[in-house]
Every structure is written in C-alpha cells, then in structure tokens.
C-alpha positions as CSV (number, residue, x, y, z in Angstrom):
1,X,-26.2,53.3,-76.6
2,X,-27.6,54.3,-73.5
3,X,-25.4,56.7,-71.4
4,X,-24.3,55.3,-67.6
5,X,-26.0,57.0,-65.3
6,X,-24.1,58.8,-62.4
7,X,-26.7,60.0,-60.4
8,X,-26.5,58.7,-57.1
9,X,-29.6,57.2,-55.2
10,X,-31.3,59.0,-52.5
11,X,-30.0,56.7,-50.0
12,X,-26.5,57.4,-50.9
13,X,-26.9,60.9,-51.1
14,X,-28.7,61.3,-47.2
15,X,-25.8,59.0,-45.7
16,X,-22.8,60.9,-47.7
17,X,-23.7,64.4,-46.7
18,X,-24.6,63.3,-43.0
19,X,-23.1,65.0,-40.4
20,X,-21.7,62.7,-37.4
21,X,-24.3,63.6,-34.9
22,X,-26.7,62.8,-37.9
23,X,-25.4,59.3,-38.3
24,X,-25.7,58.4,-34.6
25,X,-28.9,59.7,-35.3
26,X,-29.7,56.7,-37.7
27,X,-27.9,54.2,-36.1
28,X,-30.3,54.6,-33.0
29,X,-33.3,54.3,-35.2
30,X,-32.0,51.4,-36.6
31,X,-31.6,49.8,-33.3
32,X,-27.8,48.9,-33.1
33,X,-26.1,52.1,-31.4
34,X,-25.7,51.2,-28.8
35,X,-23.9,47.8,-27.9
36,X,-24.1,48.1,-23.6
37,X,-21.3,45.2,-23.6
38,X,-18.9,47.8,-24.9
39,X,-19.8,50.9,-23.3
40,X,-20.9,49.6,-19.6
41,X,-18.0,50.5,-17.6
42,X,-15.9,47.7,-15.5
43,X,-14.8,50.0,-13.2
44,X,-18.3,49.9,-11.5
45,X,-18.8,46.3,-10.6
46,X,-15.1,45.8,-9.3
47,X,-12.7,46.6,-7.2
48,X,-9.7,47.4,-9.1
49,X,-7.9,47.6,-5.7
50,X,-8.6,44.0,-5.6
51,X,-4.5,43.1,-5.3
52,X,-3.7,39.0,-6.1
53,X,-0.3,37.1,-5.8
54,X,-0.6,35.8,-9.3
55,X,1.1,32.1,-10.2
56,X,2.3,31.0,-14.1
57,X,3.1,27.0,-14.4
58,X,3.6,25.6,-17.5
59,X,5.4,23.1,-19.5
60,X,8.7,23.8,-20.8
61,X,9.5,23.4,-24.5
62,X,5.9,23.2,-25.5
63,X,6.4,24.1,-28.7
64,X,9.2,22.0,-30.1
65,X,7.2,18.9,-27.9
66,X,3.9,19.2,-29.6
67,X,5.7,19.5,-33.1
68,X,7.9,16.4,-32.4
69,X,5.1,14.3,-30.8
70,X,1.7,15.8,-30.2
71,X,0.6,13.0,-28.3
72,X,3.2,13.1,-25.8
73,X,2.9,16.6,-25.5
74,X,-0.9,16.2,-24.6
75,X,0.1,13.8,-22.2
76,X,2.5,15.7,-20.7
77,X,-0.1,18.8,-20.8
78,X,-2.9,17.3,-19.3
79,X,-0.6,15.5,-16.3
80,X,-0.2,19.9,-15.3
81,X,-3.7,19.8,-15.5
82,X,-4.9,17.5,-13.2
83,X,-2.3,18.3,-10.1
84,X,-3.3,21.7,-10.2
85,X,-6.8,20.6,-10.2
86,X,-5.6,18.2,-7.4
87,X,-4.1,21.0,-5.2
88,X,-7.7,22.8,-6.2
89,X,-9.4,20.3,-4.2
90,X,-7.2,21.0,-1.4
91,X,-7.4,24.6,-1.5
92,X,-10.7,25.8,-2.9
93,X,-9.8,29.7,-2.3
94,X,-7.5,29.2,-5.0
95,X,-8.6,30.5,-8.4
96,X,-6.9,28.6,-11.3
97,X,-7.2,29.1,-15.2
98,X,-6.2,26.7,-18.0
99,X,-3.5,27.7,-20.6
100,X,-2.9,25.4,-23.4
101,X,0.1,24.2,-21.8
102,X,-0.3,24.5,-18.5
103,X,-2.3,26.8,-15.5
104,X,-2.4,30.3,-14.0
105,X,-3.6,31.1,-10.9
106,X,-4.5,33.6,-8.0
107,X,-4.7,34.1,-4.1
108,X,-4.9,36.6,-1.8
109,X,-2.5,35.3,1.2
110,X,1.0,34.6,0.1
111,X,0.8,31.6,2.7
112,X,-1.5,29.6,0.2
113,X,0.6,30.5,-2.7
114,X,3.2,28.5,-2.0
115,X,1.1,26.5,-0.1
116,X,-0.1,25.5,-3.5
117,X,3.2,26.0,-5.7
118,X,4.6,23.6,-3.4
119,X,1.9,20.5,-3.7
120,X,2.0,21.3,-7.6
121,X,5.5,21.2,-7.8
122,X,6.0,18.4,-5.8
123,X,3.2,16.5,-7.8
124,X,5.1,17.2,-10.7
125,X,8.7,16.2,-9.5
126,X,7.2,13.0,-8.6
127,X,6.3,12.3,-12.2
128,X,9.4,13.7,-13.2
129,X,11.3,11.2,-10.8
130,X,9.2,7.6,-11.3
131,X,9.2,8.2,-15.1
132,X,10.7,5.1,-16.7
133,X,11.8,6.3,-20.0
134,X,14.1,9.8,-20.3
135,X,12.6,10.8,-23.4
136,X,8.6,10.9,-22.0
137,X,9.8,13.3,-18.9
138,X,8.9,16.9,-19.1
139,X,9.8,19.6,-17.2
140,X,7.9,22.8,-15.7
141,X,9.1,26.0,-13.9
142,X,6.8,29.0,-12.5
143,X,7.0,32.8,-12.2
144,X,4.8,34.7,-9.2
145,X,3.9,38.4,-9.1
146,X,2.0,40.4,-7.4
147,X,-0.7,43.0,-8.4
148,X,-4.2,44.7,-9.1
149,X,-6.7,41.9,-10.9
150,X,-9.8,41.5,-12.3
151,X,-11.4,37.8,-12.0
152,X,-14.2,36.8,-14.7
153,X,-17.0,36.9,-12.9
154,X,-16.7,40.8,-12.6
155,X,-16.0,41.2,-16.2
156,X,-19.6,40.1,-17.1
157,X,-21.5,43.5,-16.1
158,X,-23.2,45.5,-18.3
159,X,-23.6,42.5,-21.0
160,X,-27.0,40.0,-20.4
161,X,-25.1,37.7,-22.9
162,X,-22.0,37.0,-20.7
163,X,-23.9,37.0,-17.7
164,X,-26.0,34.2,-19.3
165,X,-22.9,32.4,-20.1
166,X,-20.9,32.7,-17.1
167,X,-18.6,29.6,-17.5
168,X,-17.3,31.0,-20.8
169,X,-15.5,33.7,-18.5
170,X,-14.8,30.7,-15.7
171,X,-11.4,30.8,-16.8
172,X,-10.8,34.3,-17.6
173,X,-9.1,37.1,-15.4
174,X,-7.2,40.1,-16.2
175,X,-4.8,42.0,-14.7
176,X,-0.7,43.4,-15.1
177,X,0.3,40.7,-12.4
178,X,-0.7,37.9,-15.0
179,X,1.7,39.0,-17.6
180,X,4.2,39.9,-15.0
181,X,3.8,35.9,-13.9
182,X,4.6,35.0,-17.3
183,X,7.6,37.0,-17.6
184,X,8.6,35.8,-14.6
185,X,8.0,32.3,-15.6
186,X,10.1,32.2,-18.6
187,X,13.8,33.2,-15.9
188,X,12.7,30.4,-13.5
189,X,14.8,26.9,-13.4
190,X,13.5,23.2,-14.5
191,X,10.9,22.6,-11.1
192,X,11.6,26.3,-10.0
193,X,10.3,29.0,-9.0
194,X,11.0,33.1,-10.3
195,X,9.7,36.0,-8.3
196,X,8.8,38.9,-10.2
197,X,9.2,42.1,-9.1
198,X,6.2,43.1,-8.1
199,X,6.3,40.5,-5.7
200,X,9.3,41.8,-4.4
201,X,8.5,45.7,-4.0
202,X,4.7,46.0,-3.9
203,X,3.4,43.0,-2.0
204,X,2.0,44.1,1.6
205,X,3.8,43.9,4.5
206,X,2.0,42.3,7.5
207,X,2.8,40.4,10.7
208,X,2.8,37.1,9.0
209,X,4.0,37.8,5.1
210,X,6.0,40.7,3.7
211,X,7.7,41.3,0.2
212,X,10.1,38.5,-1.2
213,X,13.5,39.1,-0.5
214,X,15.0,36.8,-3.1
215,X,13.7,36.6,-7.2
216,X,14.3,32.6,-6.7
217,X,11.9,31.3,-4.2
218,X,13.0,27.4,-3.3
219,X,9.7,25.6,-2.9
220,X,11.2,22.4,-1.5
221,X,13.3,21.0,1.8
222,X,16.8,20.8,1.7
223,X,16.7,16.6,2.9
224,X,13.2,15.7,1.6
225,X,13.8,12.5,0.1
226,X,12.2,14.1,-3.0
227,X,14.5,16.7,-3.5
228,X,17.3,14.3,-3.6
229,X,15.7,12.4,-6.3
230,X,14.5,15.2,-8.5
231,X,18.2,16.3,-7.6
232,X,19.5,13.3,-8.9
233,X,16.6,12.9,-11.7
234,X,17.8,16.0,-13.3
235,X,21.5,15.3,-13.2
236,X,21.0,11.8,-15.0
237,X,18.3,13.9,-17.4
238,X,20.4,16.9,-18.3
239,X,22.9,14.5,-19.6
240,X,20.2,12.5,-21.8
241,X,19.4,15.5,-23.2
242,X,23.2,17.0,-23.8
243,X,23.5,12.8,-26.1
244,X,20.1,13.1,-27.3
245,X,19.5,17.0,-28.0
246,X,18.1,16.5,-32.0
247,X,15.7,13.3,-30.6
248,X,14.9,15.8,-28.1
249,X,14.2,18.7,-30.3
250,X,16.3,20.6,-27.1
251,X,18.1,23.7,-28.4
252,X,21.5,23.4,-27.1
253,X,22.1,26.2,-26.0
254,X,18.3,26.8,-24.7
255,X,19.3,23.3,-22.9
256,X,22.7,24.5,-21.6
257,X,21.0,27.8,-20.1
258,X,18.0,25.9,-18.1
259,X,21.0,23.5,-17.2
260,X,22.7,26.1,-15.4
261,X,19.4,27.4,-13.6
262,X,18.8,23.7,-12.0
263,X,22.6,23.9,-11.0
264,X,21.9,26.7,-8.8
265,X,18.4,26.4,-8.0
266,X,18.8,22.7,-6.8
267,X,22.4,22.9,-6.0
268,X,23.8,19.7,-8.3
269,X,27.1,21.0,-7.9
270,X,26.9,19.2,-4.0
271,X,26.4,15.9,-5.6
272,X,29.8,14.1,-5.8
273,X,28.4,12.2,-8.5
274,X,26.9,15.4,-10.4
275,X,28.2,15.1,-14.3
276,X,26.2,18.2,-14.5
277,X,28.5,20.8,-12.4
278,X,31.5,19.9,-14.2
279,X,30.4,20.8,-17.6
C-alpha cells in the first residue's frame, strides 16, 4: 500500500511562510490589492460640515399590517409615497429617500421643513379623514433632527462603478441626524410630530429660525377645518380600534399609548363629545 504523502506543494509552502508585507506583495501582482472603492477617502469630496434638518415619516404598525393584509399595507405604503413625492414637486430643494414603509428626508432651512412636514401631513390627514371604512385607515407620525450629513451623490468618489451608477445611491444618505429622526419618530403621536434633540440644542440660531423650543412641534392650525376632522376622525378611530384591537392586529397597550399621545398632541380632551379623554 502506498504511504500518504505529506509533503506540501510548493505553492503551499511560498504562501504559509510569507511574511505580511510578502503577501501584499502577491496580491498586487495578482491585480486585486487594491480595491479604490474602499480605500478612497470620503472625507475628500464632502463637506462633513454639511449640517441638514433631517425628517422620518412612516407608517405606523407596519409590521403587524403587512402580516395581516399585505395588500392593504402596500396600499397604505405607497399612498406615503406619492404625497411626499407630491410635496417634492412643490419643493424641489427637498431631498427625499424611500423606506419600505414610508420616506426620509433633508433641507437646509427649517422654514421648508415644515413647510414640507406640513403639506405631507396634511395630505395624509386628508386620507385619514375621507376614508370610508375604519379598518383601511392608517396612521403616520414623524421625528426631526438636526445634524452633520452626507447625501449620495458624494458617497460615489473614488469608485468608477458607483459613479456609473449613480441612481443606485439616488436614495442614499448618511448621517447621525438620520437615525436621530428615527428615534425621534418612534415618541411622536398618530399625525404628529417629535423633535429630537439635536434639533433642540444644535440647530443654528439666526434672525429668522433658531433651535426648537418644544420636542412636539404642532404642524397644523388650531380652527382649520382639517384639524377638527382629523380631531374628530381619531376620536371615532381610537375607539374602533379599543372594539376591534385582534381584527386590527393593534397591541392594546401599544394602542392605548399612541391613544394618549393624539390626546395631547391634538387636544381630544376639548371635544365634548371625545369618548377618548374619558378612558
């Protein structure tokens, strides 16, 4: 029987007793040291001084939606969609990003922030108020922040391939204030609005826009006629919800929480017919 050998090949036995600079060495030669998409240096091509007021919109109860009815979550979804590409029209200095259920997005001036909160708000109250049937309403709520951000375009330098491909980075950006908007977004009320509190101690202060005083900014006016009715929509749909929470797939207490938010945020408790306040 012939013995195993245990000699290892010459290959084996250059690449095992290289030393690192050695294996750099090879890897050069052999054409893939050096990957510039990973080594090219953001820093620059950008302005990391570059400071945003940072919105985070999206749908509430995503989750338990799409896993009770996917298509009515999609519906739901897309309706975010195509207000905030409405208020886009509108504003085209505003930079917005797709989420899978529902937008972030970034301006300079806080006067077109909530310039553009506002119009996507109120586009969305409006749904909320003319739908028909309790159980096809959704609700969304936002967080803002403020902070140092990198938009897409800049993150392409130093790679040929993203630069060739610059739509795939259309709807990218990164930056703290993103995931402070999201934090932010997760306190706010049913159709409200949570500052975060970056927007609150680091935003600049200039003749015409200064820090937010307040962590709930109120988007809407006191008598509009459509705060009355998303006032009253949400009174006669927190009360669905409280008969209907398994249909709903609305954690009670989740539901009881986010009932107490609109209570403040849109003050229910001044409707004399509120059911809401008194539970």
């Amino acid at each position: 029987m012939k013995a195993k050998s245990t000699t290892k090949s010459s290959a084996d036995v250059l690449t095992s007793e290289m030393d690192l600079p050695q294996l750099k060495r090879l890897l050069k030669a052999r054409g893939d040291a050096l990957p510039k998409y990973m080594f090219s240096t953001v820093e620059q091509n950008t302005d990391i001084r570059d400071y945003r007021y940072v919105f985070w919109l999206d749908l509430m109860g995503a989750r338990n939606l799409m896993k009770l009815s996917l298509p009515r979550a999609a519906r739901s979804v897309m309706k975010i969609h195509a207000a905030a590409l409405f208020v886009k029209q509108r504003h085209p200095e505003l930079e917005i990003n797709p989420v899978m259920d529902g937008v972030y997005g970034y301006v300079s001036n806080r006067d077109l922030l909530e310039t553009c909160l506002t119009e996507i708000l109120a586009g969305l109250a409006n749904v909320f108020v003319q739908e028909r049937v309790p159980s096809s309403r959704f609700m969304v709520r936002a967080g803002v922040a403020f902070g140092p951000l990198i938009p897409g375009s800049s993150l392409a330098a130093g790679s040929t391939i993203l630069q060739q491909n610059t739509r795939y980075l259309g709807g990218t950006a990164i930056g703290m204030g993103i995931s402070h908007a999201y934090e932010a977004e997760g306190l706010a009320p049913p159709f409200g609005v949570y500052i975060h509190e970056s927007a609150r101690a680091f935003a600049p202060r200039r003749k015409d826009a200064y820090p937010y005083r307040v962590n709930l900014w109120r988007w809407f006016e006191n008598e509009d006629a459509l705060t009355w009715a998303t006032r009253r929509t949400l009174v006669h749909h927190f009360d669905w919800l409280e008969k209907n929470s398994v249909s709903a797939q609305y954690d009670l207490d989740a539901m009881r929480r986010h009932k107490s938010l609109a209570i403040e945020y849109f003050r229910l408790h001044e409707l004399t017919e509120s059911k809401v306040a008194t539970k």
